[in-house]
C-alpha atoms as one frame of an Amber mdcrd trajectory, in Angstrom:
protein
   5.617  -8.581  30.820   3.870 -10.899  28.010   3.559  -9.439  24.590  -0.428
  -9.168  23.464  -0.739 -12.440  21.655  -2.389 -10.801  18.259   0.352 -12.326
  15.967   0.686 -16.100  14.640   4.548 -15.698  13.779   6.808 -17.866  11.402
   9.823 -19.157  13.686  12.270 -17.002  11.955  14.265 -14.209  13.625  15.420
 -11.671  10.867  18.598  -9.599  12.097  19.704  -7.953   9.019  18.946  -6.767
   5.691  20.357  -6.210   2.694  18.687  -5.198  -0.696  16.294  -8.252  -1.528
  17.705 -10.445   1.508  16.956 -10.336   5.029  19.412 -12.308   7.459  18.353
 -14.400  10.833  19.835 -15.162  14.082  21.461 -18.326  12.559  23.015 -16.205
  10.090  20.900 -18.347   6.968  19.929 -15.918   4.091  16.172 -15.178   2.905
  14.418 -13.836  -0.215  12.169 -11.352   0.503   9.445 -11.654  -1.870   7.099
  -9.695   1.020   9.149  -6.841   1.582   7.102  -6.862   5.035   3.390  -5.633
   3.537   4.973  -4.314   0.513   7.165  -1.371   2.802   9.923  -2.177   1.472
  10.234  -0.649  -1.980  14.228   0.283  -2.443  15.879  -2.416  -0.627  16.787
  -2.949   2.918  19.463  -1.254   4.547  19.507   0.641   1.372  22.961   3.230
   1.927  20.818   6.517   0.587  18.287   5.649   3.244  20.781   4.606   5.774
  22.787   8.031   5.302  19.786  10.008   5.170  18.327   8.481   8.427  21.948
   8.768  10.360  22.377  12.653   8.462  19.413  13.659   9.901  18.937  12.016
  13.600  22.524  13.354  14.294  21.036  16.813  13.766  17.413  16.639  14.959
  15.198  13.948  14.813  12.150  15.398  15.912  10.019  18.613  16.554   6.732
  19.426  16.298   4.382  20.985  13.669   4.707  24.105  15.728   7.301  25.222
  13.636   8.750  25.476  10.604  10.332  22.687   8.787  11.690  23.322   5.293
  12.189  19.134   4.815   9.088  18.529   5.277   8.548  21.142   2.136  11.084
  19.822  -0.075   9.553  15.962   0.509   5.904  17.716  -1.091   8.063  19.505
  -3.656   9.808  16.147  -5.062   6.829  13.978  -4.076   4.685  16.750  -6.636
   7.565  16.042  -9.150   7.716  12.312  -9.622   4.179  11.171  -8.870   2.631
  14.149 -11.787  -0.065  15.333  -9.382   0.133  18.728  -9.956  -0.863  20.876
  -7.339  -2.161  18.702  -4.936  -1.369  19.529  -1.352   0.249  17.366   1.241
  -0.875  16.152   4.632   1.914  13.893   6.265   1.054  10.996   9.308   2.388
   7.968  10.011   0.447   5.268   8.700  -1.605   3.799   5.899  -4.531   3.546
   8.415  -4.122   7.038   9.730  -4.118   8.310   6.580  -7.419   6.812   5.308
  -8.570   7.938   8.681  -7.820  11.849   7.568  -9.211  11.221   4.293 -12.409
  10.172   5.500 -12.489  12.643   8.136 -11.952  15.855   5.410 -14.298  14.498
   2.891 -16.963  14.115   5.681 -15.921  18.166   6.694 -16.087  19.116   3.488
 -19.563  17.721   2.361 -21.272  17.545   5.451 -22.612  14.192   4.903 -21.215
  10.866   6.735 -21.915   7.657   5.284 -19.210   5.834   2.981 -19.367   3.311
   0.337 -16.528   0.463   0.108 -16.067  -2.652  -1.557 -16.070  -6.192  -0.353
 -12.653  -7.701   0.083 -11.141  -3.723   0.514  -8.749  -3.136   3.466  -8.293
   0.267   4.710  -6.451   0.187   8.236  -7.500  -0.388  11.814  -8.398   2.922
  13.420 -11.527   3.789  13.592 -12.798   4.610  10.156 -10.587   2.833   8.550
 -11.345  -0.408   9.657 -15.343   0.448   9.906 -14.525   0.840   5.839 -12.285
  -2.605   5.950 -14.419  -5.477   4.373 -13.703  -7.601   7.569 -16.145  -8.074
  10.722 -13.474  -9.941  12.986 -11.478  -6.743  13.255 -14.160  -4.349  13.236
 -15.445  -3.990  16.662 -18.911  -2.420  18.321 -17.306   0.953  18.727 -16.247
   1.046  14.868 -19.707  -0.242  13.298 -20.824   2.725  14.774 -19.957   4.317
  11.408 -22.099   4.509   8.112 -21.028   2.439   5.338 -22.594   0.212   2.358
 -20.625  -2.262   0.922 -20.744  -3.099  -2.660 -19.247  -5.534  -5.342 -16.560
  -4.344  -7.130 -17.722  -3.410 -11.186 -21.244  -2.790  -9.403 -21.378   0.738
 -10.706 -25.257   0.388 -10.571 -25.291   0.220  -7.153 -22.688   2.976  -6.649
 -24.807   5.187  -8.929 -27.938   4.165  -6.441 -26.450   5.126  -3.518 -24.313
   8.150  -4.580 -28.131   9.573  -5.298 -29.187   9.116  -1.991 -27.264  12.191
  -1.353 -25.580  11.005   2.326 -22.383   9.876   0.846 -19.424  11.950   1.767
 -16.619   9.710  -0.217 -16.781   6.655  -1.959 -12.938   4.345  -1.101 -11.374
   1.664  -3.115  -7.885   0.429  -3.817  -7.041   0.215  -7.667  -5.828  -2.929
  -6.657  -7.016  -4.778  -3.925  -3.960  -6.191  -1.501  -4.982  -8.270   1.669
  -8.387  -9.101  -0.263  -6.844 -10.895  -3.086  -5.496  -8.717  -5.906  -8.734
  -8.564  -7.631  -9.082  -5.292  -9.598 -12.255  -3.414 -10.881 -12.641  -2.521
 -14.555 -11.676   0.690 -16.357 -15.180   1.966 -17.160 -15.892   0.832 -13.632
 -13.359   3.502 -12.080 -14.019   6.148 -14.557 -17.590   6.116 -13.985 -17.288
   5.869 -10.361 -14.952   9.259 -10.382 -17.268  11.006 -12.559 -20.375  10.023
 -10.642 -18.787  11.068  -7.416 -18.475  14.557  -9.343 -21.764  14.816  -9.947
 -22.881  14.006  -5.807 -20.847  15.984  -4.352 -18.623  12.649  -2.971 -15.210
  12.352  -1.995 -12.797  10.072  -4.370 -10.356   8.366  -2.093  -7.792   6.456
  -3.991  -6.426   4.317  -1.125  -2.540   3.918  -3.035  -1.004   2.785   0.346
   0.056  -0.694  -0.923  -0.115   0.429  -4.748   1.669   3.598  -4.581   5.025
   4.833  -4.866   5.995   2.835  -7.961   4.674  -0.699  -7.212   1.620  -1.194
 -10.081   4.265   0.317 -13.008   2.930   3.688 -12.428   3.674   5.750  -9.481
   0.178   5.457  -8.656  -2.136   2.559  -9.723  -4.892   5.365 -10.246  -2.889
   6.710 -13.029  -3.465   3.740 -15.134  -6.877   5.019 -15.425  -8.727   8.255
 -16.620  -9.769   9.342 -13.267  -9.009  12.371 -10.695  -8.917  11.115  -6.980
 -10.070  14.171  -4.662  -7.536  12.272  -1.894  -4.641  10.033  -2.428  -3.791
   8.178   0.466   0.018   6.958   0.907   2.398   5.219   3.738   3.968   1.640
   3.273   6.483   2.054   0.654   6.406   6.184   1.052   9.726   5.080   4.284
  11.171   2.069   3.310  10.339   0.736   7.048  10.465   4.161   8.371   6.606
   4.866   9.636   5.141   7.744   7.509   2.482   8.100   5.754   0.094  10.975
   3.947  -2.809  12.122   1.908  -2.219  14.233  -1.307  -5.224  16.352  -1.366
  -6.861  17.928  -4.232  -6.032  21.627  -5.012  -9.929  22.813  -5.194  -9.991
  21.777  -1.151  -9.375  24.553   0.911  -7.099  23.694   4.398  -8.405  25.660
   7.921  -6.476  25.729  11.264  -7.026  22.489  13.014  -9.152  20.667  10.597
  -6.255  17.629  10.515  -3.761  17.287  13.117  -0.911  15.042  14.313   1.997
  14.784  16.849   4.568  12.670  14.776   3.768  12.814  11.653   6.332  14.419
   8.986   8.950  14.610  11.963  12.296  15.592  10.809  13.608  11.830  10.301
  10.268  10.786   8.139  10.744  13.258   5.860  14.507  12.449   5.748  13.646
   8.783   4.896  10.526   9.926   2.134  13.865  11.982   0.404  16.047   9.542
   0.586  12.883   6.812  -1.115  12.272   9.341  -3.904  15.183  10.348  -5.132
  16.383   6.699  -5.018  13.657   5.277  -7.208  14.267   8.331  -9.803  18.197
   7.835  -9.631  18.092   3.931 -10.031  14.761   4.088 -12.228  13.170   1.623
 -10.152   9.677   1.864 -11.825  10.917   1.153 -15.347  12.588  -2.024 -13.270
   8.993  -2.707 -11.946   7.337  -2.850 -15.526  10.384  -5.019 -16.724  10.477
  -7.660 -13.896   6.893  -7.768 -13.898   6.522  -8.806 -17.473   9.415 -11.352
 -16.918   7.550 -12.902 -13.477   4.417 -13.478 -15.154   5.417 -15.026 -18.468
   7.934 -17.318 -15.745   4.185 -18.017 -13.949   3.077 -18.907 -17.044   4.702
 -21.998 -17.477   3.839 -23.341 -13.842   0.429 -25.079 -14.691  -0.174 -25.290
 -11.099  -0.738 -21.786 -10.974  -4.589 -20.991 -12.290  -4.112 -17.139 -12.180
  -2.073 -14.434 -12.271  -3.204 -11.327 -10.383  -2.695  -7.689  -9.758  -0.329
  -5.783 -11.536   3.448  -4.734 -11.650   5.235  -6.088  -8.259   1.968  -6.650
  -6.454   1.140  -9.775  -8.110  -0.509 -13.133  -6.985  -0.183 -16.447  -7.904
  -3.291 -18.334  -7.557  -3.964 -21.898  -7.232  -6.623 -24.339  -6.690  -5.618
 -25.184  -3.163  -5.079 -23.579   0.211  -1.835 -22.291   0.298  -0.628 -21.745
   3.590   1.338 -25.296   3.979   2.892 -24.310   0.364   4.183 -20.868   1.968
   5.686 -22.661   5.108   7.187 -24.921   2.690   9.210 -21.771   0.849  10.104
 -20.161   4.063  11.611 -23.172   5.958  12.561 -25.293   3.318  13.534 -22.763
   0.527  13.925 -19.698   2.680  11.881 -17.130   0.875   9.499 -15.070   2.232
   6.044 -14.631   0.559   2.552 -13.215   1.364  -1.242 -14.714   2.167  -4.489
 -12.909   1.708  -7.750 -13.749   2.478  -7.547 -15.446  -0.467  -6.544 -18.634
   1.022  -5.157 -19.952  -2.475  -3.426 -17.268  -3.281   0.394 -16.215  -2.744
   1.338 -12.661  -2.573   4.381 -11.310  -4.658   5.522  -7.694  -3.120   9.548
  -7.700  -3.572  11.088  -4.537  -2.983  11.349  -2.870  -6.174  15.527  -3.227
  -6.706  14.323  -7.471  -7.803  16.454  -8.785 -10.335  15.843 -11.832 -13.360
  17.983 -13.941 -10.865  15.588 -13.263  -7.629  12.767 -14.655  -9.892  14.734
 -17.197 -11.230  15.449 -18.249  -7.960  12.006 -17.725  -6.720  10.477 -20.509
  -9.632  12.993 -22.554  -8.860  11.929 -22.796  -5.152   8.727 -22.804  -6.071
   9.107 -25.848  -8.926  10.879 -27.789  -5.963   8.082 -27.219  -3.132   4.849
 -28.124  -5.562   6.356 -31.322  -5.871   4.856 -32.264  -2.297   0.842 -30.689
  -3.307
């Protein structure tokens, strides 16, 4: 049987990882600059995850949310601890798509109303809602456009404020910092007003964190660079490390009922294991101090490239812009350099997403590569 053909793939085989460095069939050695979609946040094959993983699927890997399970309450606990969002409650699934999916779905349960304003270039998943909120009409098909949603610019807080009166909006969604649609970013009185505007119509918040949570802007959450209270949090990608999991952390003034969100898989016994295992690995080895630190390094290293126009995003979800498609450049650094880095829809732009365990060497080596391939553009 013939895989769905919905992937244009690199002719690379990865077999192995190891911290920053994934490993082929041919045994040659890669950079991960990509962390696949920014999932991997402490390293691959990291031994806290590995031993947590093995630990746990040696005793039970998986039960339902028929029952109790006390991991699942000690991953809320810890997750409460490090990310400073006091008593916000936790609904665990197992993707960044799902959970924007149960976000939407609550705020529209809680205020009655359906439509949803989103921003161009935002990506929010591919379920249903999600991608019916996901700035991109080749993936959203007939049976998602069903759903009611405005886009708007980012910074256009007149237009939010227009539509927020209209009084139909159950939640307004945006990423802090935008990852598939370029890295662009909206302003701080932009966000602030937004929050406090959804206060005042009764409209669901939804910061979507799963690419910019979990340590990767310098802040556990790139909300939290901001004065502004999301009413949902949404959270997967680097929440596992590669293990599929994902959540929403829910604001404490929303009340829960019996069956309002549901799920088969999600917070199993070995997802919870691996969201431990992430957490208490990015307090021990202070992984978002390294985040701020490396981040200030890469971009004053950018700096000095004047091929590069722009530097964008923030902490390790960073691109490097340039005044030319980039795709040939990033085929170049995989098969000539052997580093792996991302696109966006921004077709001149390189994505940056290294787990967050990058050293001053990895970039080092990175510019190097990089130095060596613009040679040929």
């Amino acid at each position: 049987m013939p895989l769905f053909d919905v992937y244009p793939l690199y002719n690379v085989t990865p077999v192995k990882g190891k911290d920053i460095f994934v490993y082929d069939d041919k045994g040659i050695e890669y950079l991960d600059l990509y962390g696949g979609h920014a999932v991997i946040s402490i390293g691959h094959s990291h031994p806290n995850y590995v031993n947590a993983i093995t630990n746990q699927v040696s005793s039970l890997g998986f039960y339902s949310n028929a029952i109790q399970n006390p991991i699942q309450v000690e991953l809320a606990k810890r997750l409460e601890e490090v990310s400073a969002c006091k008593g916000y409650q936790l609904f665990l699934c197992n993707s960044g798509a799902e959970a924007n999916e149960n976000a939407l779905k609550l705020a529209s349960f809680k205020t009655n109303k359906s439509r949803v304003i989103a921003f161009n270039n935002g990506f929010h998943g591919r379920t249903s809602a999600a991608v019916a909120v996901t700035d991109n009409p080749s993936i959203n098909a007939p049976i998602n456009q069903q759903h009611k949603v405005t886009f708007l610019e980012l910074n256009d807080i007149d237009g939010v404020k227009k539509e927020l009166e209209k009084g139909d909006v159950c939640a307004v969604i945006l990423e802090f910092i935008q990852g598939v649609g370029g890295l662009d970013q909206g302003t701080s009185d932009f966000f602030e007003k937004v929050d406090a505007l959804c206060k005042a119509n009764n409209t669901f918040f939804i910061a979507d964190e799963v690419q910019s949570g979990y340590g990767r802007s310098g802040k556990f959450f790139a909300f939290q660079h901001y004065n502004v209270t999301p009413d949902v949090i949404s959270i997967a990608k680097g929440m596992g490390n590669g293990f599929p999991v994902g959540g929403i952390l829910i604001h404490p003034k929303i009340e829960a009922k019996y069956g309002m969100l549901g799920t088969t898989f999600g917070g199993n016994h070995l997802a919870c294991a691996a969201g431990l295992a992430v957490i208490n690995t990015l307090v021990e080895e202070q992984l978002i101090k390294n985040v701020n630190f490396i981040s200030n390094y890469f971009i004053s290293e950018a700096s000095k490239i004047p091929q590069i126009k722009n530097v964008k995003g923030r902490g390790l979800m960073l691109g490097l812009e340039f005044d030319f498609d980039v795709s040939e450049l990033r085929k170049n650094l995989i098969y000539q350099h052997h580093i792996f880095t991302g696109g966006a829809s921004n077709k001149k732009l390189i994505r940056i997403l290294p787990p967050l365990t990058i050293t001053k060497v990895h970039v080092d080596a990175f510019f190097v590569a990089l130095k060596n391939a613009l040679l040929n553009f």
